[in-house]
C-alpha positions in Angstrom: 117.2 110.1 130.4 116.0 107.5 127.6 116.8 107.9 124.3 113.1 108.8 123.0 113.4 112.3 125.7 117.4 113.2 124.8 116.5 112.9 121.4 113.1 115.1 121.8 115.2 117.6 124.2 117.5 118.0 121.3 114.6 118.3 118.6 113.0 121.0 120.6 116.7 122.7 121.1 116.8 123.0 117.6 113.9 124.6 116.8 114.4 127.0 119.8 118.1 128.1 118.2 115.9 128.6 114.7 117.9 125.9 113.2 115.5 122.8 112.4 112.1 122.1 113.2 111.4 118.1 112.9 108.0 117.3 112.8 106.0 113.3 113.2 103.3 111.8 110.9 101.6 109.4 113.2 97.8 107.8 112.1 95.0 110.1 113.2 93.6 109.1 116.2 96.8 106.9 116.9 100.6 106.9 118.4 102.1 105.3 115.9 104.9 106.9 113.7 104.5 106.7 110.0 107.2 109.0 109.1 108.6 112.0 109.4 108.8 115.7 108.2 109.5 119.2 108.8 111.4 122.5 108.1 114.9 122.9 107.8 117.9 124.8 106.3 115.9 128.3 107.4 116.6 131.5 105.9 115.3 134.0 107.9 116.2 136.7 105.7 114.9 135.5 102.0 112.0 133.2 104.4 113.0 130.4 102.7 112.7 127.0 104.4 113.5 123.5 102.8 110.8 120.7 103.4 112.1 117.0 104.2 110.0 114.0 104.8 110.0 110.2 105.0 107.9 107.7 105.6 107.6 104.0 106.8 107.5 101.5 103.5 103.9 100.1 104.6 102.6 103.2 104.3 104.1 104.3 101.0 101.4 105.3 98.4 98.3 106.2 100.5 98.6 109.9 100.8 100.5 110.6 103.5 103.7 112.4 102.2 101.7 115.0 100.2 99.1 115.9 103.2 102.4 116.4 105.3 104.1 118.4 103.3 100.3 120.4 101.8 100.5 120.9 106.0 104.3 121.7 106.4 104.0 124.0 103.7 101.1 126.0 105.0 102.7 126.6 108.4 105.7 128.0 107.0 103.8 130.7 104.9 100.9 131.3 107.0 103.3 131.3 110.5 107.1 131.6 109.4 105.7 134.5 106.4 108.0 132.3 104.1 108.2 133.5 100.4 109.5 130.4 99.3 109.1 126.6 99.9 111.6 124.3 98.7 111.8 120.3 98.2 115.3 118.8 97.6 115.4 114.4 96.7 117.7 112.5 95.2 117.5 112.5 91.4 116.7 108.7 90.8 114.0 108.6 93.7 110.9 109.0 91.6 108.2 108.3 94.4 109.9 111.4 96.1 109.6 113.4 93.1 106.1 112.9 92.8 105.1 114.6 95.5 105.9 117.9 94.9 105.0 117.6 90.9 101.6 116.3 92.4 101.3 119.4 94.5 102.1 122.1 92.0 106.1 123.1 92.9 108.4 124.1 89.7 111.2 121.9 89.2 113.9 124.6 89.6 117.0 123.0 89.4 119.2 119.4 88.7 122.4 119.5 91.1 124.6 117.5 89.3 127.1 114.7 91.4 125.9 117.6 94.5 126.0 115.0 97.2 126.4 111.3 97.9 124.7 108.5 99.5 124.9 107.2 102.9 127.1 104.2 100.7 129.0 107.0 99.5 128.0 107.2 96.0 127.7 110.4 94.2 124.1 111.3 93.2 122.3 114.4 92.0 119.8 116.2 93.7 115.9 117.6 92.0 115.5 121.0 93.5 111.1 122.2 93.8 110.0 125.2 94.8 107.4 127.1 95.6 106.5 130.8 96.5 104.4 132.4 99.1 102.4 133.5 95.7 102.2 129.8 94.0 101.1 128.5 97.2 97.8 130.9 97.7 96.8 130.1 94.2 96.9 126.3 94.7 93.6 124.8 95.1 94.8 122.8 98.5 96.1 125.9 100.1 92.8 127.3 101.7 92.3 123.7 103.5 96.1 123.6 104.4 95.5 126.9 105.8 92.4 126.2 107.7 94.3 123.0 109.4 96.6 125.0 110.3 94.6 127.4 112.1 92.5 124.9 113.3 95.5 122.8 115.1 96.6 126.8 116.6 93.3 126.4 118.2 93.1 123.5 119.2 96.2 123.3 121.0 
């Protein structure tokens, strides 16, 4: 088995056990990967699910991130019934930031010296959210929504 289908097989395991569910921006109408994103540290009880995302430098700044997560977010209150959405990014990582300020979540917390950096600094960590209410009032969710449904649909 080659890396690509061990790692997929694993991906899909996850998301079976409830645990993660890792999602792939590619380019409409294309195979290549962008980035990234997708639900993860799931709540079942409270229906609270974190959002995570990256994406490839070169395509940094055209949109991407926030129709990903406008997407993400949709399916995890229109499919998962979540009550609240969350965003987590480093402190000091401003282009992360501005995604879910641009999208409407409340900055809800600064976790200070929280975590560290794959160099091993300490950082802190920006905590968004959003509930199930804030997300139907936000003028993007009817589209999100109707993506959604459209993509159950289509298969």
């Amino acid at each position: 088995m080659d890396d690509c289908e061990a790692t997929a097989r694993r991906l899909g395991a996850r998301w079976i056990l409830r645990e993660d569910l890792a999602l792939s921006m590619r380019l409409r109408g294309s195979d290549r990967l962008i980035g990234g994103t997708g639900l993860h540290r799931f709540d079942f009880e409270v229906r609270s699910f974190e959002v995570g995302y990256w994406i490839e430098k070169a395509s940094e700044g055209q949109g991407y991130v926030q129709e990903a997560v406008r997407l993400v977010a949709a399916l995890a209150v229109r499919r998962l019934e979540a009550r609240h959405v969350r965003i987590h990014c480093d402190a000091t990582n401003e282009r992360s930031a501005r995604v879910p300020r641009a999208l409407g979540f409340t900055e809800e917390a600064l976790l200070r010296c929280n975590t560290t950096t794959p160099t091993g600094e300490v950082r802190d960590t920006l905590v968004f959210g959003l509930t199930a209410e804030e997300f139907a009032a936000r003028p993007w969710s009817s589209a999100a929504i109707a993506a959604v449904d459209a993509a159950d649909r289509d298969g």
